[in-house]
C-alpha positions in Angstrom: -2.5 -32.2 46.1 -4.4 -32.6 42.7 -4.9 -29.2 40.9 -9.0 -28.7 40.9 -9.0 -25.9 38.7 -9.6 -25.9 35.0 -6.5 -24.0 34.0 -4.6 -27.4 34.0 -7.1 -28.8 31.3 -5.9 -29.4 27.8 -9.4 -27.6 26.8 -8.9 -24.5 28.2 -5.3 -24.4 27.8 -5.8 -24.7 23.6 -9.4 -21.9 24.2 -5.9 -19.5 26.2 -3.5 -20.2 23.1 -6.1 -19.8 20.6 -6.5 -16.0 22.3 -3.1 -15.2 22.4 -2.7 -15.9 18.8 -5.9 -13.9 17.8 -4.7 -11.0 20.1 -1.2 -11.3 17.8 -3.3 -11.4 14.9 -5.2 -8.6 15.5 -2.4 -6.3 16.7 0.0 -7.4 13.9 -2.8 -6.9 11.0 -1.2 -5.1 8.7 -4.2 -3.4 6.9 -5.7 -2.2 10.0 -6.9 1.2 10.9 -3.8 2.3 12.3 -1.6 0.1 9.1 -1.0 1.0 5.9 -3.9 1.6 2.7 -3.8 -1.8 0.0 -3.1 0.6 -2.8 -1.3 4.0 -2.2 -2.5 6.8 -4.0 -2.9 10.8 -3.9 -6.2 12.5 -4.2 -6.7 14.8 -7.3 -8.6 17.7 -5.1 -10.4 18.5 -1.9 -9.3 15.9 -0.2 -5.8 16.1 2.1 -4.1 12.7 3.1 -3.9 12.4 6.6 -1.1 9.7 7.1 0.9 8.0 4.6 4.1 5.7 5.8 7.2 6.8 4.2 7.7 3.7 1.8 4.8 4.9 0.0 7.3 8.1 -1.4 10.5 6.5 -2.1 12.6 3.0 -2.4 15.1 4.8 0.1 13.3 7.2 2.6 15.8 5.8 5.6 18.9 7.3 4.1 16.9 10.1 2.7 15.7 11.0 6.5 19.1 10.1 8.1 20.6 12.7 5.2 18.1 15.3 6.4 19.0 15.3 10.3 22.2 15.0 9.1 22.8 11.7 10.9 26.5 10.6 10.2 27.5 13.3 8.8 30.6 14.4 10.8 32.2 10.7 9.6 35.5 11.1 9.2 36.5 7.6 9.1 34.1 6.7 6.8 32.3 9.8 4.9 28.7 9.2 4.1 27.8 9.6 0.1 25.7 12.2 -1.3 22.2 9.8 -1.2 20.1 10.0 -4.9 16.5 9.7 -4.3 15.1 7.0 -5.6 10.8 8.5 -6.0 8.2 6.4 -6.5 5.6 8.2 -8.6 2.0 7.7 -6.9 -1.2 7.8 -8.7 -4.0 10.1 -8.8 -7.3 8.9 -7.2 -10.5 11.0 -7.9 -13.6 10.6 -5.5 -16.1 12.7 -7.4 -16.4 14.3 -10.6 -15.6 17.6 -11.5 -17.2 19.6 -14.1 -15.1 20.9 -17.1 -13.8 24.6 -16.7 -14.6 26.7 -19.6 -12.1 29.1 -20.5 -12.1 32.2 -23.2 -10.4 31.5 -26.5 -8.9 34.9 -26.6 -8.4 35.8 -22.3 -7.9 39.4 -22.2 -7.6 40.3 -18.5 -8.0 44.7 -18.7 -5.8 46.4 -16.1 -7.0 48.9 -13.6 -10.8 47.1 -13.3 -13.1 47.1 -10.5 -14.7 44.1 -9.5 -18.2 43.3 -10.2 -19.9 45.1 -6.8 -22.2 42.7 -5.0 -26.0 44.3 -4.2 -26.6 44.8 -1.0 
């Protein structure tokens, strides 16, 4: 017997592939919310990173990790080396401006002061 449905037609078959690939495309988008930023940076102030992948720190941060659990360490056949960092230095990003701190030429800080009492 013929099939009579239309997931045996060469339309719907190429609309199904052309969903699988923009499900892969969307899961495997690199850049996404859950992925990694386009230019990695630190803020200057106020602001705490809340996730930054590992590469972003260092050319090495597998060896430096497996060196910090201490993964491979009991090797007698083959003893791990001591592993050198290798640091990448990340900019500084500022989101807002900050007004200059003005300090004293000559700052004298006088022992045994009381702070300036609030008014109630």
């Amino acid at each position: 017997m013929a099939s009579t449905r239309n997931n045996n037609t060469p339309g719907d078959y190429c609309l199904q592939q052309n969903s699988y690939k923009q499900s892969l495309d969307y899961n495997q988008y690199q850049y996404s919310q859950v992925g990694r930023a386009y230019h990695n940076a630190l803020p200057c102030i106020g602001i705490t990173p809340s996730h930054m992948p590992r590469e972003a720190f260092s050319k090495n941060s597998v060896d430096i990790e497996s060196a910090l659990y201490g993964i491979n360490s009991t090797n007698l056949v083959n003893p791990q080396q001591p592993v050198v960092p290798e640091l990448k230095n990340l900019p500084g990003v500022s989101y807002f401006e900050r007004l200059q701190t003005f300090m004293p030429e000559p700052l004298v800080v006088e022992k045994y002061q009381r702070p300036f009492p609030v008014p109630k």
